[in-house]
Each structure stands twice: as structure tokens, then as C-alpha cells.
PASE-244839 format. One record per residue (C-alpha): residue in one letter; x, y, z. Coordinates in steps of 0.001 Angstrom, whole numbers, padded with zeros to 6 digits, always signed. Example, Ala and Ser with C-alpha at 12.3 -4.5 7.8 and 13.67 -1.06 7.14 Angstrom:
BEGIN
a+012300-004500+007800;s+013670-001060+007140;
% end
This chain:
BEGIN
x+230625+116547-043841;x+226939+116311-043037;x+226941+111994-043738;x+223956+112197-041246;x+222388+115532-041002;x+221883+116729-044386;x+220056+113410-046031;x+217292+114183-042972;x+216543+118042-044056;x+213096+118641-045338;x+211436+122206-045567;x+210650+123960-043302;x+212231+121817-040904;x+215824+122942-039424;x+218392+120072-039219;x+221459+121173-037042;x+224608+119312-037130;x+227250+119592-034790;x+231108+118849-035822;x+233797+119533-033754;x+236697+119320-036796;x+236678+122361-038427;x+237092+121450-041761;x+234256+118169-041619;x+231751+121380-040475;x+232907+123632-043284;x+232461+120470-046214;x+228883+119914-044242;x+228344+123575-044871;x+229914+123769-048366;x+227313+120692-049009;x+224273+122149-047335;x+224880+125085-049739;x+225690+123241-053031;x+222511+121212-052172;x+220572+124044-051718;x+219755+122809-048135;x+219176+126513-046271;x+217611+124964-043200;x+220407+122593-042612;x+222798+124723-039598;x+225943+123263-039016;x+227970+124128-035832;x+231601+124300-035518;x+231925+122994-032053;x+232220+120083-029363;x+229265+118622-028214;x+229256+119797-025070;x+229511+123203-026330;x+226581+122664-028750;x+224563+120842-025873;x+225459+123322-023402;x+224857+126307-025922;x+222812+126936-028835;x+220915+123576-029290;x+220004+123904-025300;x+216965+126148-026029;x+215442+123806-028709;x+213817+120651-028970;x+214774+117997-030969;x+213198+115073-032833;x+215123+112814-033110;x+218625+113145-031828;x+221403+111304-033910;x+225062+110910-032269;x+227941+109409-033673;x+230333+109917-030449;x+233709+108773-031067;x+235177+105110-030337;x+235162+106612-026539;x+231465+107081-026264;x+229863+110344-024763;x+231379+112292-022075;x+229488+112622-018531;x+229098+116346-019616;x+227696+115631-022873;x+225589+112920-021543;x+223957+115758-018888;x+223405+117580-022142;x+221887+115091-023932;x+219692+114309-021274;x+218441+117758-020749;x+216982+117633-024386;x+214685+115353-023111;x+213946+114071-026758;x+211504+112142-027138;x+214165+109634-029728;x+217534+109262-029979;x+219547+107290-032402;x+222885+106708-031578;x+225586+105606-033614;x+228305+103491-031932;x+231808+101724-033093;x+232865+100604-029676;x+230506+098229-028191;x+232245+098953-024441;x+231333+102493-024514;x+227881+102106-025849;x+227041+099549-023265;x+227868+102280-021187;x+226158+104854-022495;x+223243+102934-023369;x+223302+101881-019259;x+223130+105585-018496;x+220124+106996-020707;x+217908+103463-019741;x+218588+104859-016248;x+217183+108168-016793;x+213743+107146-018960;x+215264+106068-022266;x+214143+102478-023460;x+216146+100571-026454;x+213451+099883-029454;x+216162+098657-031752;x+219236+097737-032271;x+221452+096653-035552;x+224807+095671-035515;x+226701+096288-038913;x+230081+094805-039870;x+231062+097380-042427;x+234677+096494-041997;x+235100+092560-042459;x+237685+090503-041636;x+238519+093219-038622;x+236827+093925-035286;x+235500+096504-035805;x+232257+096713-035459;x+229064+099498-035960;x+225985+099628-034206;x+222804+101605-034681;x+220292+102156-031506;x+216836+103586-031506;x+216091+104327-028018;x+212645+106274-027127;x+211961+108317-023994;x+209587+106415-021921;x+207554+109298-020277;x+206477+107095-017201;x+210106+106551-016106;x+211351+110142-016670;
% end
């Protein structure tokens, strides 16, 4: 519904957001519109399509994720990683999978700056986590 993308537009700037349900990307839309947000671009699509497609010719400061409980794919991760941003925040309610994922971007240049744990859901495990990591140009 654009929870992330659309609070970041300013103009000129484009903000693209990618949502793979089709009716989240047509409320982020619907939003972008009644906001009167006409850089925001929302795509109707995986990730993997998105990396792999349209948002692999741009560049992209920072990159926010918010992967499901079962983290980022190896395809989407080879995605990501071809961005080559220079930040990425990623959004994570599994701390298994973003141990993982966090594993695999430090290996290929990415250092962690921050990192916030939220407990938005008491009294449950659940748990949310919030990572700045920042491309470290002499490891890349």
C-alpha cells in the first residue's frame, strides 16, 4: 500500500515500490495518486522480476526491503547485489533469515551501521528488526 515508499517521495526524486500482491500495488498506486505523489512508480511484480527488470538499469539510494518471514531468495539477493547501492535498509520479522541474509551482503562489501530491534507485537515472538547496512567500497 506504499507503508514505505510513498512517506520517502520528494520532487523531483522518483521513489519506486515494488509489490508483488496485486491489490497492496494498486492501494500504493490509488495512494500515490490521492496524495498527489506523481514520481512515486509502483510495480506490480516479484522482486526478482523488478530486480531482474526495470529497476536493473537504475541506481538506487537507498534500497528498503521488507522480504517476507523467509528472507530474500538467492535470485533476489544476486539482484540486490547488482544494484550495488551504496545503502540498504532492510526490514526483517524473522531473525533466522536475516542472519542469513545479513551473512550474505557483509560477504559481498555491505557493512551493518545499525541495527534496531522493535517488539511491535508484545506478549508474542514476534519480533521486527530494522538494518542500515552501507556498501563499503574497499571490500566490493
Amino acid at each position: 500500500m506504499g507503508t514505505f515508499c510513498l512517506p520517502l517521495v520528494r520532487q523531483p526524486k522518483e521513489v519506486v515500490g515494488v509489490e508483488a500482491d496485486h491489490e497492496a500495488a494498486s492501494l500504493a498506486q490509488e495512494n500515490a495518486q490521492r496524495n498527489k505523489l506523481p514520481s512515486a512508480k509502483i510495480i506490480h511484480g516479484t522482486t526478482e522480476q523488478a530486480l531482474f527488470g526495470h529497476l536493473a538499469q537504475g541506481s538506487y539510494d537507498p534500497v528498503i526491503l521488507d522480504p517476507p518471514r523467509s528472507g530474500l531468495t538467492r535470485h533476489a539477493m544476486e539482484g540486490l547485489l547488482g544494484l550495488a547501492s551504496p545503502r540498504i535498509i532492510y526490514i526483517s520479522c524473522d531473525p533466522t533469515t536475516l542472519a542469513r541474509d545479513l551473512g550474505r551482503l557483509m560477504a559481498r562489501g555491505y557493512e551493518c551501521r545499525q541495527i534496531q530491534p522493535l517488539d511491535l507485537f508484545p506478549h508474542t515472538f514476534h519480533l521486527e528488526t530494522v538494518v542500515l547496512l552501507e556498501r563499503d567500497e574497499r571490500r566490493s
